[in-house]
MMTF fields as JSON, N, C-alpha, C and O atoms, coordinates in Angstrom:
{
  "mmtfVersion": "1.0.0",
  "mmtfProducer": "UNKNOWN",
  "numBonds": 243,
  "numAtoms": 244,
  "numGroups": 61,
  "numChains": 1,
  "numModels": 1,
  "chainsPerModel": [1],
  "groupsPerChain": [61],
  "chainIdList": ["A"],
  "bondAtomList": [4, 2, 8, 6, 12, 10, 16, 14, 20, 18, 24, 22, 28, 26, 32, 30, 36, 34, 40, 38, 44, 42, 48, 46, 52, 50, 56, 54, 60, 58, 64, 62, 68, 66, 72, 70, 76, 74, 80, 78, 84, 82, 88, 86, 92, 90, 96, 94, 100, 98, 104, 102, 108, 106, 112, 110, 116, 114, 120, 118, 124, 122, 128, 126, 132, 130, 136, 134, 140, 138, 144, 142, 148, 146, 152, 150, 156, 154, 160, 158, 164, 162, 168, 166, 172, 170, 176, 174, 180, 178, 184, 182, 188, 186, 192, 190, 196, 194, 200, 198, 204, 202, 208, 206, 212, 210, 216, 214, 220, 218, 224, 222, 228, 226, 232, 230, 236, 234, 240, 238],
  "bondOrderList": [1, 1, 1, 1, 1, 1, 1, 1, 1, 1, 1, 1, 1, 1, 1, 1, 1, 1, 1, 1, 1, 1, 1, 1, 1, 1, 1, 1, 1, 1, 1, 1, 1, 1, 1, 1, 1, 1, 1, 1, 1, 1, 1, 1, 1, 1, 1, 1, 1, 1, 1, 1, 1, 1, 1, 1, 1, 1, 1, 1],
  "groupList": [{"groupName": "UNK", "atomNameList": ["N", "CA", "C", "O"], "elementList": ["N", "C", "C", "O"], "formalChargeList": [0, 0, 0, 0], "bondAtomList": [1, 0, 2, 1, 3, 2], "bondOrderList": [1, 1, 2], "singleLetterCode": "X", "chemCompType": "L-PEPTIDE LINKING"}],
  "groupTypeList": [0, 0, 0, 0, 0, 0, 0, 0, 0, 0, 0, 0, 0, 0, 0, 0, 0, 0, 0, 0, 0, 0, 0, 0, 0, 0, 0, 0, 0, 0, 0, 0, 0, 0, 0, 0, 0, 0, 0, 0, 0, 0, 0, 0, 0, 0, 0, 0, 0, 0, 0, 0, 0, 0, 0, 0, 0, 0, 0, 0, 0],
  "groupIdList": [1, 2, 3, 4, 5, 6, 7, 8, 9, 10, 11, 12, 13, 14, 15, 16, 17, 18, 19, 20, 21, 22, 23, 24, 25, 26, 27, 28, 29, 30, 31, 32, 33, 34, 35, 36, 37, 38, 39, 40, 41, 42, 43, 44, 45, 46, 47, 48, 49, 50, 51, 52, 53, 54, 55, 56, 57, 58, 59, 60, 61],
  "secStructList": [7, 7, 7, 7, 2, 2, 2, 2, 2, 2, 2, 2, 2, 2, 2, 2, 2, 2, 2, 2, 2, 6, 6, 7, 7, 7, 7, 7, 7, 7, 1, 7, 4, 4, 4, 4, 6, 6, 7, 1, 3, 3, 3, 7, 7, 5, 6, 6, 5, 7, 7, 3, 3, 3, 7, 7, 7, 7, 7, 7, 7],
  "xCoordList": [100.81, 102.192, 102.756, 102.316, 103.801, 104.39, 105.242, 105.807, 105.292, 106.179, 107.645, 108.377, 107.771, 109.135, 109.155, 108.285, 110.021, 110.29, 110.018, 109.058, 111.068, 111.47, 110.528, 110.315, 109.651, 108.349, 107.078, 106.122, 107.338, 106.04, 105.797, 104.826, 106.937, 107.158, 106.888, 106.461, 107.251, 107.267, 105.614, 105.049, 105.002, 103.603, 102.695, 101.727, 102.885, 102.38, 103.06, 102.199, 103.962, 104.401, 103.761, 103.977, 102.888, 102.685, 101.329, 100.853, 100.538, 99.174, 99.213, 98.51, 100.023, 99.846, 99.782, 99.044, 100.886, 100.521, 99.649, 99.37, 99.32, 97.704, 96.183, 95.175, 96.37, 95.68, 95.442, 94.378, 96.858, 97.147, 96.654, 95.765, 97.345, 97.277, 95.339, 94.623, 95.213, 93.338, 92.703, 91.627, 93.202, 92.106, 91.062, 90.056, 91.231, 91.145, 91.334, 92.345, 90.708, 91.15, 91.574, 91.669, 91.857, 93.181, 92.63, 92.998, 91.984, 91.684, 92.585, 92.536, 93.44, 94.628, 94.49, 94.689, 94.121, 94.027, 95.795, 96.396, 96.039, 96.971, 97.313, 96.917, 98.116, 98.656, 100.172, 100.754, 100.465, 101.919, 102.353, 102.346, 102.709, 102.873, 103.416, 103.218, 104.551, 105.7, 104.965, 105.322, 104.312, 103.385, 102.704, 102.432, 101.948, 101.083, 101.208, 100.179, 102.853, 103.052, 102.529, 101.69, 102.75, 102.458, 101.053, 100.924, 100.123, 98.394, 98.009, 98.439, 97.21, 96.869, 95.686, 95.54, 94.832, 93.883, 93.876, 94.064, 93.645, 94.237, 92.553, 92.017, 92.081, 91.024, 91.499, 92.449, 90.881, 91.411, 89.916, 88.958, 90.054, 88.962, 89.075, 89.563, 88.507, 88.818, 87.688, 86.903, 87.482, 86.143, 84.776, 83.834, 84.64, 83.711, 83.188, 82.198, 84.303, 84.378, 85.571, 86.784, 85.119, 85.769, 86.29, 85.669, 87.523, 88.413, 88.723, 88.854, 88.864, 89.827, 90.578, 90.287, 91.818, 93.288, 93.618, 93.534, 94.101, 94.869, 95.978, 96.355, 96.563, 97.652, 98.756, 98.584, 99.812, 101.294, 101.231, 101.53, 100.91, 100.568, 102.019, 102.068, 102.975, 104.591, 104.869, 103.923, 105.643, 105.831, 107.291, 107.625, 107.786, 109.049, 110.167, 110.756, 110.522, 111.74, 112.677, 113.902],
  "yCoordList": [76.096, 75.757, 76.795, 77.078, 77.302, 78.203, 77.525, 76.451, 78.183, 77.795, 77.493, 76.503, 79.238, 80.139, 81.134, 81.377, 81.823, 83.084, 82.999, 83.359, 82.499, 81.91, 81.748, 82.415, 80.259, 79.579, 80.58, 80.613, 81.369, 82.075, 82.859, 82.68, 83.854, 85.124, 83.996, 84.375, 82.831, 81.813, 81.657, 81.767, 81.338, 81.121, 82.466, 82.287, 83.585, 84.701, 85.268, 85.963, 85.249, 84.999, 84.454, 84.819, 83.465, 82.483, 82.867, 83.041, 83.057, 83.661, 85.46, 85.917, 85.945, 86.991, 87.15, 87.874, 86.14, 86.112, 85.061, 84.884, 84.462, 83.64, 84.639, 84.396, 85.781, 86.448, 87.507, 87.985, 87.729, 88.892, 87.739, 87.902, 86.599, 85.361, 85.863, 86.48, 85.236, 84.692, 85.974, 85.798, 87.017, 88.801, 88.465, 89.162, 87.717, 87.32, 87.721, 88.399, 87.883, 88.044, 87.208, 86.049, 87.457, 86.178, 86.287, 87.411, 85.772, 86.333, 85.493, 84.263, 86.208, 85.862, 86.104, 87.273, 85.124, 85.585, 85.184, 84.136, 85.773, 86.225, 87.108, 88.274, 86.589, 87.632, 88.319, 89.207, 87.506, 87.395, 89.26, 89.605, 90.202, 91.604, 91.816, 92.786, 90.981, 91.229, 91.083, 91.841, 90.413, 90.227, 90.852, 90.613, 92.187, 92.902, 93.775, 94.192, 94.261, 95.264, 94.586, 95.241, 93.564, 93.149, 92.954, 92.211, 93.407, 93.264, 94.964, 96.008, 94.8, 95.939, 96.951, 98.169, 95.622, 96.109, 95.385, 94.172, 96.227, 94.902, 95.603, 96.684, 94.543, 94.141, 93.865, 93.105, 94.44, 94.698, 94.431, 95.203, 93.094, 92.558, 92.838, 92.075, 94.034, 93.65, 93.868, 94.77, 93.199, 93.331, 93.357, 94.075, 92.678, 92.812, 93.717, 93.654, 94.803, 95.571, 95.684, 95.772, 95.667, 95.494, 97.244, 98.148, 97.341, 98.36, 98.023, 96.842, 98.986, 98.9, 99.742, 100.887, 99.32, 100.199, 99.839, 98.669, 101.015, 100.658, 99.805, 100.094, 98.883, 98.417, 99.129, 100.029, 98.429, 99.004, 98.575, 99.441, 97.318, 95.95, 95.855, 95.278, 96.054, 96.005, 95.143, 94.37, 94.611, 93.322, 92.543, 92.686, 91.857, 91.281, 91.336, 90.324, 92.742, 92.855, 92.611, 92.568],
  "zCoordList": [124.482, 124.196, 123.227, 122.113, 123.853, 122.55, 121.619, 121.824, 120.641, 119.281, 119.679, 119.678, 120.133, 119.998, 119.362, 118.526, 119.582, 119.132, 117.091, 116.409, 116.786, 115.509, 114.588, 113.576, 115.257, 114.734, 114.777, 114.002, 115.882, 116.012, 114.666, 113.931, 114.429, 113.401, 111.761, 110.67, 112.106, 110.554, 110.221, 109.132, 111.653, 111.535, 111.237, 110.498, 111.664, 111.183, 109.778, 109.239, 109.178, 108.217, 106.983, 105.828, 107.424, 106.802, 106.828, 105.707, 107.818, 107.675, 106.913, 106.013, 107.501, 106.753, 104.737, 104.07, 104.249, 103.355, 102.701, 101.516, 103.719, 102.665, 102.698, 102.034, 103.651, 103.595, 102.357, 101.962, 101.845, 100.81, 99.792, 98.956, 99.992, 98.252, 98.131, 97.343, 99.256, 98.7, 99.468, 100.04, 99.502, 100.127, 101.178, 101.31, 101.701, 102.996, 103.829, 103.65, 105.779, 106.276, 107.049, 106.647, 108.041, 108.97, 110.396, 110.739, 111.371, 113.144, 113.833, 113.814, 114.463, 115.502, 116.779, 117.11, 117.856, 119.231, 119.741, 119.507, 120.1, 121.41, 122.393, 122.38, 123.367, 124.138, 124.057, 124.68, 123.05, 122.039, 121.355, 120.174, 122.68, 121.574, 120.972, 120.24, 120.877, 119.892, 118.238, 117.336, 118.108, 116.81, 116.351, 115.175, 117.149, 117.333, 116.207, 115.677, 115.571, 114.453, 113.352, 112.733, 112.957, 111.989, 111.529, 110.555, 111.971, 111.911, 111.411, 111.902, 110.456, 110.069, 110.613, 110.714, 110.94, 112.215, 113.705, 113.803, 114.854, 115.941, 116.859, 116.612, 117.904, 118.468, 120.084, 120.272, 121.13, 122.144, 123.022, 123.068, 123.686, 124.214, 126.119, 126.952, 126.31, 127.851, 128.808, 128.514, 129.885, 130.785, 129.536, 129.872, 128.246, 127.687, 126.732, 126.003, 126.935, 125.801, 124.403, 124.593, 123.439, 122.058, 122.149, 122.707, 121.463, 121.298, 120.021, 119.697, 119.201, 117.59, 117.645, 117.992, 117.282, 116.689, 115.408, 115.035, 114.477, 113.348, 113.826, 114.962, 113.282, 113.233, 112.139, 111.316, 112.451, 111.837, 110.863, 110.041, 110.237, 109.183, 108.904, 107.818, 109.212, 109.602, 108.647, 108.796, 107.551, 106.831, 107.794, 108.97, 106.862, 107.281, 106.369, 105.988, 105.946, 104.789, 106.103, 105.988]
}
């Protein structure tokens, strides 16, 4: 079930900074790309093989 557009960006929002509060990290599965800037490292699972990309870690000014 999706959020929405809106709710989605509130809920990553919201994980992103409990990650910074407690230096933590955060694991987010989706297929959701619009979200994708905002991750500082991103994980790319396909046919069984793991891929790593830097992410943008993009904030929300």
């Amino acid at each position: 079930m999706s959020l929405g557009s809106e709710r989605d960006m509130a809920v990553i929002r919201m994980l992103n900074l409990m990650a910074w509060k407690f230096e933590t990290a955060i694991i987010v599965v989706t297929h959701d790309e619009k979200i994708v800037p905002t991750f500082k490292r991103i994980y790319h699972i396909r046919d069984g093989e793991t891929d790593e990309e830097t992410g943008e870690g993009r904030g929300f000014d």
